[in-house]
C-alpha positions as CSV (number, residue, x, y, z in Angstrom):
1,X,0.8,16.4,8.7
2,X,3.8,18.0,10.4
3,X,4.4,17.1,14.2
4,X,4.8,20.3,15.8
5,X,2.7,23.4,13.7
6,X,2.9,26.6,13.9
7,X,1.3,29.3,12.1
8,X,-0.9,32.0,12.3
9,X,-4.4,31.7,10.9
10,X,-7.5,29.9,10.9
11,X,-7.7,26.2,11.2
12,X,-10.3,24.0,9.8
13,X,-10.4,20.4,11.7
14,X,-13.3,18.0,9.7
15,X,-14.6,15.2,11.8
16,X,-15.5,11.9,9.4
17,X,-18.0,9.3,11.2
18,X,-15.3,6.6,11.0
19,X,-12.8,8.8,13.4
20,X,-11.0,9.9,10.6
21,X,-9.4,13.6,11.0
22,X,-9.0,16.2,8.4
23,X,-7.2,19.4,9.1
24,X,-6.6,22.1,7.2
25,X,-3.8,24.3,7.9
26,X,-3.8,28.1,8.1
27,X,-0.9,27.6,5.6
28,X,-0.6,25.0,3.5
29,X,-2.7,21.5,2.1
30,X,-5.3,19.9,4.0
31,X,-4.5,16.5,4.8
32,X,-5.3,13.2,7.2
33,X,-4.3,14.0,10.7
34,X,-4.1,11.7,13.9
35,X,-5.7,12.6,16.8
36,X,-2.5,13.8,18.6
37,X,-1.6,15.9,15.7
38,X,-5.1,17.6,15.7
39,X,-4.2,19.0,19.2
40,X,-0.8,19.8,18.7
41,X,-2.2,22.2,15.3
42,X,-4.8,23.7,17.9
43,X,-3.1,24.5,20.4
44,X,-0.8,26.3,18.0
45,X,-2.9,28.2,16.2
46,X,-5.2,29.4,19.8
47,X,-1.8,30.5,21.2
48,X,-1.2,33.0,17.9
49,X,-4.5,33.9,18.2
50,X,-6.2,32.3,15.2
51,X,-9.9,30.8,15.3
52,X,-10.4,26.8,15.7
53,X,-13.9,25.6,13.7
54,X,-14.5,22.1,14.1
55,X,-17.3,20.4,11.5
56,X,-18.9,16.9,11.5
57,X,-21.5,15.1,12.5
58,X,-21.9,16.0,16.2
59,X,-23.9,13.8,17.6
60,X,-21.6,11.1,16.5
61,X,-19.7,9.6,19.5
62,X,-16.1,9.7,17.4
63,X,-16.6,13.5,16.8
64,X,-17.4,14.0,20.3
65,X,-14.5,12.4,21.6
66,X,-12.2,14.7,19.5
67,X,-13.8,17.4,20.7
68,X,-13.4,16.1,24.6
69,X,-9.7,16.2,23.3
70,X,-9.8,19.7,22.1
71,X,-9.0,21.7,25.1
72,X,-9.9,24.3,25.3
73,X,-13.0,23.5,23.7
74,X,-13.4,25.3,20.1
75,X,-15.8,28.2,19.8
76,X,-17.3,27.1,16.8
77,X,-18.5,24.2,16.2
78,X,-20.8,23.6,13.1
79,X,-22.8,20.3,11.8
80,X,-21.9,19.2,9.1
81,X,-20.8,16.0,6.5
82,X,-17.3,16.8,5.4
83,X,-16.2,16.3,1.5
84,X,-15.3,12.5,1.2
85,X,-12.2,10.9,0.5
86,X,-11.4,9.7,-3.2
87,X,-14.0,7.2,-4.4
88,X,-15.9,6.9,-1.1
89,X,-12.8,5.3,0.9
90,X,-13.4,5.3,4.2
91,X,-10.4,7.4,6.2
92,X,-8.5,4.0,7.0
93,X,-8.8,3.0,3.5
94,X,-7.1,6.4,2.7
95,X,-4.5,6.4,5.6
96,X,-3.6,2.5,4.3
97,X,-3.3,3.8,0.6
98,X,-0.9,6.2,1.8
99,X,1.5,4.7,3.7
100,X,0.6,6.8,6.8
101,X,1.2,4.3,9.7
102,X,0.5,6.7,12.4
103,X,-2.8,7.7,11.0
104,X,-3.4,4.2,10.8
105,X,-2.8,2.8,14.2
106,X,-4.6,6.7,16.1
107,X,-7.8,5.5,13.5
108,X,-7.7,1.6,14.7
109,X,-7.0,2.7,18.0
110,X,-9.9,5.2,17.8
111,X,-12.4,2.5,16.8
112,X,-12.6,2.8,13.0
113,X,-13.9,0.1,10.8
114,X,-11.1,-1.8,9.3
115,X,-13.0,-3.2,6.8
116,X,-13.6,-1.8,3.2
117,X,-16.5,0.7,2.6
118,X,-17.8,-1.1,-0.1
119,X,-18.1,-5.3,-0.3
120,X,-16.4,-4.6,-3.8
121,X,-13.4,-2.5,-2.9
122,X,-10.4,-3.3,-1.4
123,X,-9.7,-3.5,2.5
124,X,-7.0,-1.5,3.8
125,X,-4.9,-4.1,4.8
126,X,-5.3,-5.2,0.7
127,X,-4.7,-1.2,-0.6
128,X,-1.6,-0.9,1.8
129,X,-0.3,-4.5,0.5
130,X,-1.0,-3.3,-3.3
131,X,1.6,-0.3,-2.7
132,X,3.9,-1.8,-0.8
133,X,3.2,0.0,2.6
134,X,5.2,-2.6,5.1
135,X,4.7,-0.4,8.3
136,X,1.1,-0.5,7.4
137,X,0.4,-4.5,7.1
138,X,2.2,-4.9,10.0
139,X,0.0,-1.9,11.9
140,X,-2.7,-3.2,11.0
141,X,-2.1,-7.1,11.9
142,X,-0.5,-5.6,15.2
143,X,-4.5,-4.2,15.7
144,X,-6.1,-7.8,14.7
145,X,-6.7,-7.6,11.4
146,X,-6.9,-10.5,9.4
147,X,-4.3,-11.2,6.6
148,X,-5.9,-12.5,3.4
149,X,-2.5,-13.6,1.7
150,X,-2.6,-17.1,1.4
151,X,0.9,-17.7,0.2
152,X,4.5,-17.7,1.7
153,X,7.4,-18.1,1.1
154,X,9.3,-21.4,2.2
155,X,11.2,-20.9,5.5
156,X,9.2,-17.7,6.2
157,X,5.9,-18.2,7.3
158,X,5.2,-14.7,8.8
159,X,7.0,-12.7,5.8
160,X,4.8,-9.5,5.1
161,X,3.5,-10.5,1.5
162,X,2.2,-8.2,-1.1
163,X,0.5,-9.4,-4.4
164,X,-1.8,-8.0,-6.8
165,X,-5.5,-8.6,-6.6
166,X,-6.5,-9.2,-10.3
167,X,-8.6,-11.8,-10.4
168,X,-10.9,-10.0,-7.5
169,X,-12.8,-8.4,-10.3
170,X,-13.9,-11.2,-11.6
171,X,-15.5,-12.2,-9.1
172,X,-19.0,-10.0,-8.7
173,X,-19.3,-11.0,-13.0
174,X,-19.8,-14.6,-11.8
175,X,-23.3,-13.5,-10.6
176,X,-24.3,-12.5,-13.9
177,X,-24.3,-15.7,-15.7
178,X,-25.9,-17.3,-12.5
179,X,-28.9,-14.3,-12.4
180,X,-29.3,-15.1,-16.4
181,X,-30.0,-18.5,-16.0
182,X,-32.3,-18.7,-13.7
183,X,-34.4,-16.0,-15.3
184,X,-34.0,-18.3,-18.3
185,X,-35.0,-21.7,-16.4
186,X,-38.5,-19.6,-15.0
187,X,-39.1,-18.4,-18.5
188,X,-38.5,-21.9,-20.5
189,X,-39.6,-23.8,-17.6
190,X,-36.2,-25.7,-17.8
191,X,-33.9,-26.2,-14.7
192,X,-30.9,-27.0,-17.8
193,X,-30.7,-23.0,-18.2
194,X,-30.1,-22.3,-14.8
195,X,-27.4,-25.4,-14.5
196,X,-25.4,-23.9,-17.2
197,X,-25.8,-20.3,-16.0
198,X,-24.4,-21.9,-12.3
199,X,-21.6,-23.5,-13.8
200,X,-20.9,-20.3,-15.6
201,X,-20.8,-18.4,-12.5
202,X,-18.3,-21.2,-10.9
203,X,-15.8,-20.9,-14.1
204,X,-15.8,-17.4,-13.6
205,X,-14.7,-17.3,-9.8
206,X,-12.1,-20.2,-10.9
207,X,-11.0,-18.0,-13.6
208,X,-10.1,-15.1,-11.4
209,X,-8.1,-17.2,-8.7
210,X,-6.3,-18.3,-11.4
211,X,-6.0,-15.1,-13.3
212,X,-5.3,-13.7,-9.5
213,X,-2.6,-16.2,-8.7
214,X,-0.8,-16.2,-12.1
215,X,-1.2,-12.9,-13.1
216,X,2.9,-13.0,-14.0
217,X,3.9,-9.8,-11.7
218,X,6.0,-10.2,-9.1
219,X,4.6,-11.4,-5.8
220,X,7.3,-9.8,-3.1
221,X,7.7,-10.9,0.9
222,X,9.4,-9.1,3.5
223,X,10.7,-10.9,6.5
224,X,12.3,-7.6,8.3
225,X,15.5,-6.9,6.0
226,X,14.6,-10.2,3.6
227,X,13.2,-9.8,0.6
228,X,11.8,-12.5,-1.5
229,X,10.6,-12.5,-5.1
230,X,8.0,-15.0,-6.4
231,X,7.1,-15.1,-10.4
232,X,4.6,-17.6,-11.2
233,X,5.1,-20.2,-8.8
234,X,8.8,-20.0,-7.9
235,X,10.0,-17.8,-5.2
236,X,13.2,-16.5,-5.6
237,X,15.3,-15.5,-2.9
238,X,15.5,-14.4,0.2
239,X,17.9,-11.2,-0.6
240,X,19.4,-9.5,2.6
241,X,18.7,-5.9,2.0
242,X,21.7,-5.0,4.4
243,X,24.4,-6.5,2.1
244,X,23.0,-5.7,-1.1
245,X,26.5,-4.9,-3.5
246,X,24.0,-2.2,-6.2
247,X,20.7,-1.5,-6.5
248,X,19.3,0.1,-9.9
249,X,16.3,1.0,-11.3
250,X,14.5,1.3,-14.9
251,X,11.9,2.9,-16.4
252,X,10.4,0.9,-19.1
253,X,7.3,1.3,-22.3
254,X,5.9,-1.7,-20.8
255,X,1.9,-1.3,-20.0
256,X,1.7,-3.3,-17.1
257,X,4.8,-3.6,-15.1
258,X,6.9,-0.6,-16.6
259,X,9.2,0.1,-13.7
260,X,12.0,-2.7,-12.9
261,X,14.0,-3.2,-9.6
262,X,17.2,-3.8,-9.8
263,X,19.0,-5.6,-6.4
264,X,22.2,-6.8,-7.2
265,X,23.4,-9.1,-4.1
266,X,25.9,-11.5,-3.5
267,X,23.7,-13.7,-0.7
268,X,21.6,-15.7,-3.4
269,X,24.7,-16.2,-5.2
270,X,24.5,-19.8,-3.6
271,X,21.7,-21.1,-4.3
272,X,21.8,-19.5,-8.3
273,X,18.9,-17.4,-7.5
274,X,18.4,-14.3,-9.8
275,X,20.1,-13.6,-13.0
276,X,24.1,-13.0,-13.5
277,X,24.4,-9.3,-14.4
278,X,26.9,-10.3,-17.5
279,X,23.1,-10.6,-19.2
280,X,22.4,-7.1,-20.8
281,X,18.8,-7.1,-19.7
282,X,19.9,-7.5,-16.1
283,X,22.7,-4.7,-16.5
284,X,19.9,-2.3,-17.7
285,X,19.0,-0.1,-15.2
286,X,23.0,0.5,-13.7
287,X,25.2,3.0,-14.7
288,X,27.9,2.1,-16.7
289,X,30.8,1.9,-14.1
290,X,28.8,0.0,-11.6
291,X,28.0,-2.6,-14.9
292,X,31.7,-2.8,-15.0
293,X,32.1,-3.1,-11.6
294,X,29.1,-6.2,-11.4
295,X,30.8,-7.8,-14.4
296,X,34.1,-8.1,-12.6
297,X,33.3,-9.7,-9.0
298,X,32.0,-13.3,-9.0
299,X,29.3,-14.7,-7.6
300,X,26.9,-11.4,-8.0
301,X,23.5,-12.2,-8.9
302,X,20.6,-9.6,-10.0
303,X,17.1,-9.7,-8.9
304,X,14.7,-8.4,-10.9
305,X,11.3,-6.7,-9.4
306,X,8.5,-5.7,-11.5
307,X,6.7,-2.7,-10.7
308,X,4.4,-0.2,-11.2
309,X,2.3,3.1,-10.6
310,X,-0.4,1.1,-8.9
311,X,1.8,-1.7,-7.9
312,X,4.0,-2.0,-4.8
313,X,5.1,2.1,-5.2
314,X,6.1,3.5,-3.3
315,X,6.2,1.5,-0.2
316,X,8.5,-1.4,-1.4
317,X,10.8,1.3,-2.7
318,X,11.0,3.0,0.9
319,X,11.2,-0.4,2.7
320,X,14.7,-1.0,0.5
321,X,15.7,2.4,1.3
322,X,15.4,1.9,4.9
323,X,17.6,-1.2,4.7
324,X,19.7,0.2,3.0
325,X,23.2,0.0,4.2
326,X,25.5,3.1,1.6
327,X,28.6,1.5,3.0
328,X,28.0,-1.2,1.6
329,X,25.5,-0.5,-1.5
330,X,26.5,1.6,-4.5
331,X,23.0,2.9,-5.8
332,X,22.7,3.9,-9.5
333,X,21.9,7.7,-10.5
334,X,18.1,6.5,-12.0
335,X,17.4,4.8,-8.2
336,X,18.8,8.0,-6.0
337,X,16.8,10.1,-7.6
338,X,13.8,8.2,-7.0
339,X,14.7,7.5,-3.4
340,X,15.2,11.3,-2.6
341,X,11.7,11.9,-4.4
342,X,10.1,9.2,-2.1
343,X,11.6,10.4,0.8
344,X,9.6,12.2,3.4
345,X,10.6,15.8,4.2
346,X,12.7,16.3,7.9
């Protein structure tokens, strides 16, 4: 939402149970809101005349303190269960998804659960660390949350880290062995049926931390301007993100990871980390003059990240563009234009 509306119209405001905000403009999409926001697009549209109607469930306590806030008070205010976020998310689960770090910190502040709607979904701390959203993580452990990643990397042990959550699917099929074998042991009379179908269960939940560990993307840490990489069970790194020398990117056919970022620095030159760019896999992904250009001064090293849709985009992308030092960094045509289509409008 934009910080200071104005427009005249009608505005919509939807109240969720959880605190969560929903406004929809006289002009333009609906979307997430925080609390402050909310009044600033009221106060708008009452002073050009335009009618306020508030929905939600009013006797909640969350929808009645966002009306206290409403001053003057709307006119119309209806009962009612707004249209739910995608999949059932709860509005934090949303915010996190998004990368909305204000609308994060106005719900936790507000009292919303920070927990996941469903046992089997992700939290919002795990959906903001799946895309990347550094503001986020750090919004939300600011607020309390607990941090489930279990892994740093060495000499950093409060980086940000983000990882995939594979294996966590797994996890709810271990029961299914479990359930089968004891239905089998009451049937047959045997306790060998529901032994098995227990130690089935257990392989399973083994299977997906390993699976969830190993999964072969790139598990990525962020200590403020430092990037580390980690692929399998080496970390790589850390790359200062102030003094990187090029940064490219490449879109590949690959199903799983199909975008690659490219951070060509000379700070892990010294310890060998990353790959030399002379390599034509590493140059892929550069334009052809800042190849030459990598080719030509010693000691540059290139650090490959693997992305994708679902994968650490868009917020790893935006936390190396707000590092970003262009004195200093020569960014290839392929990663400009993603940065200016991942930037937020002004």
């Amino acid at each position: 939402m934009v910080d200071t509306p104005a427009a005249a119209g009608d505005l919509l405001i939807e109240v969720f149970d959880d605190g969560g905000i929903r406004v929809s403009p006289p002009a333009g999409r609906a979307g997430i809101a925080t609390l402050a926001e909310t009044v600033k697009w009221a106060e708008a549209v009452g002073a050009a005349g335009g009618r306020v109607r508030v929905t939600g469930a009013i006797e909640s306590s969350r929808v009645a303190a966002v009306l206290d806030a409403l001053e003057p008070r709307p006119a119309t205010i209806e009962a009612g269960s707004p249209q739910p976020w995608r999949r059932g998310w709860t509005s934090l689960m949303w915010a996190a998804d998004h990368g909305l770090e204000r609308v994060v910190t106005d719900l936790v502040a507000r009292g919303a659960p920070t927990g996941a709607s469903r046992p089997w979904r992700l939290s919002p701390y795990r959906l903001a660390m799946r895309r990347g959203h550094v503001p986020v993580m750090l919004a939300l452990r600011a607020a309390g949350v607990r941090d489930p990643a279990r892994v740093r990397p060495p000499g950093a042990p409060d980086a940000v880290v983000m990882r995939p959550y594979i294996g966590f699917f797994l996890w709810p099929m271990a029961a299914v062995p479990v359930i089968i074998g004891i239905v089998a042991a009451v049937a047959t009379g045997s306790p060998m049926a529901a032994i098995v179908g227990l130690a089935l269960g257990v392989l399973l939940v083994v299977l997906g931390r390993f699976i969830d560990s190993m999964a072969g993307r790139t598990v990525v840490a962020v200590d403020g301007p430092l990037l580390y990489s980690r692929r399998l069970t080496r970390w790589r790194g850390p790359v200062d993100l102030r003094h990187l020398v090029a940064v490219g990117l490449r879109e590949t056919l690959h199903q799983r990871s199909p975008t690659l970022l490219r951070l060509a620095n000379g700070t892990a030159a010294e310890t060998g980390e990353g790959e030399p760019p002379a390599r034509p896999t590493v140059a892929a992904g550069f334009d052809d003059e800042i190849v030459t250009m990598l080719r030509e001064r010693p000691g540059v090293r290139v650090l490959t990240i693997y992305m994708s849709a679902t994968y650490l985009r868009p917020g790893l992308e935006r936390h190396v563009l707000a590092h970003l030092d262009r004195t200093r960094t020569v960014v290839s045509s392929s990663a400009e234009a993603r940065f200016v289509a991942i930037t937020p409008p002004t």
